[in-house]
Phi, psi and omega in degrees: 000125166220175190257118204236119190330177170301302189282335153299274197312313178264358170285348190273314209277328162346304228273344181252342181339296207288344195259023184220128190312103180273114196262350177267343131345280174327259232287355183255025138290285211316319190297329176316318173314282170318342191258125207263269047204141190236134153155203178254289198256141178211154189259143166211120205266098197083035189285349168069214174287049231337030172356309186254033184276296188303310193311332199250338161286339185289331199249034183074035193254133199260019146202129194259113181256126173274135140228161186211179180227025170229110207312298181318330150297305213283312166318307198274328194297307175291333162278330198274314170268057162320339209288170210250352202243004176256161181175133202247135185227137171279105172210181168293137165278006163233015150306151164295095203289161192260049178235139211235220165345055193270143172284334207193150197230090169256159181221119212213118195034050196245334208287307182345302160309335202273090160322316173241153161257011166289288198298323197271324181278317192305309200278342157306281160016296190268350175259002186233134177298172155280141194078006167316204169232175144206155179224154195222133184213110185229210178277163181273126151327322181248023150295314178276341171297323171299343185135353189282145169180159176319139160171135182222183176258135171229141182022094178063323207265128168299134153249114179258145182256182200284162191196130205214130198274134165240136178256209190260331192294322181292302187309297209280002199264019177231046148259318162082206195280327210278342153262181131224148193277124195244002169177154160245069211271159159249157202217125174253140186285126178247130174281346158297306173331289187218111169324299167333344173288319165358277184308340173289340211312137208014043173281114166313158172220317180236154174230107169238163209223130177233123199238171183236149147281151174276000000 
């Protein structure tokens, strides 16, 4: 097993990220289905191959910004999303970004990588208007206390990314004044998603978080 940084890691990790049975991937479609979100603009923090790109343009939103911090990602996300109302930007996502008066901020299997989650819920914060969302969909704290975490095969090999268990009391107590916290679901591994799920069976798997700006 070795451990490959974030941005190494997902540049490898590109050209197969969207063609390989994810299971986390799975259940946070499935939680997504139950998920409404409104608004004009939306932030997507960590956007990968731009996976959530289409579901959020579908629900109407007439402009989408990804950002990510891996160029391999950003790429396969600009070939997978063509559409004008979309647009991929490189940056660190907790740098202070020049992007503002967002309806709504989502972050979807990004907290994991963060060792503190502050600078990443702060740069929402500051990119989402008041009275916005943030919506958050990450691994279940006791999934990753078992051993669950990013990780894929490259030329023979696991490649593991940096991976950091948060539970939901931590998330929200790292949000600070600039949210408040509107619900906490736990999500149990469905084996209709992903066979890999199997093993999970009446398990948590995901953890999703839904905040208002203050």
């Amino acid at each position: 097993m070795r451990t490959t940084d974030v941005v190494q890691g997902y540049d490898l990790w590109a050209s197969t990220y969207d063609r390989i049975d994810n299971p986390l991937v799975a259940m946070t479609a499935v939680a997504m289905r139950r998920w409404h979100p409104e608004g004009r603009r939306v932030l997507e923090l960590g956007c990968g191959t731009g996976r959530n790109a289409p579901f959020l343009l579908a629900r109407g939103f007439s402009e989408y910004v990804g950002v990510d911090v891996s160029p391999g990602m950003l790429a396969q996300a600009a070939r997978n999303v063509p559409d004008p109302r979309a647009r991929f930007v490189r940056s660190d996502a907790a740098e202070a970004l020049e992007l503002a008066e967002f309806d709504g901020a989502l972050l979807s299997l990004v907290l994991e990588h963060a060792e503190d989650v502050a600078p990443l819920l702060a740069a929402a914060a500051r990119a989402v208007r008041p009275g916005g969302w943030l919506h958050i969909f990450e691994i279940h704290p006791r999934w990753r206390a078992d051993g669950g975490r990013a990780h894929f095969a490259h030329e023979g090999e696991d490649l593991y990314l940096p991976s950091y268990l948060h539970d939901s009391a931590e998330l929200q107590a790292a949000m600070g004044a600039a949210w408040t916290l509107v619900s906490a679901t736990d999500w149990y591994a469905d084996p209709s998603a992903s066979a890999k799920l199997a093993r999970r069976r009446g398990q948590p798997v995901l953890l999703e978080l839904a905040a208002v700006r203050a």
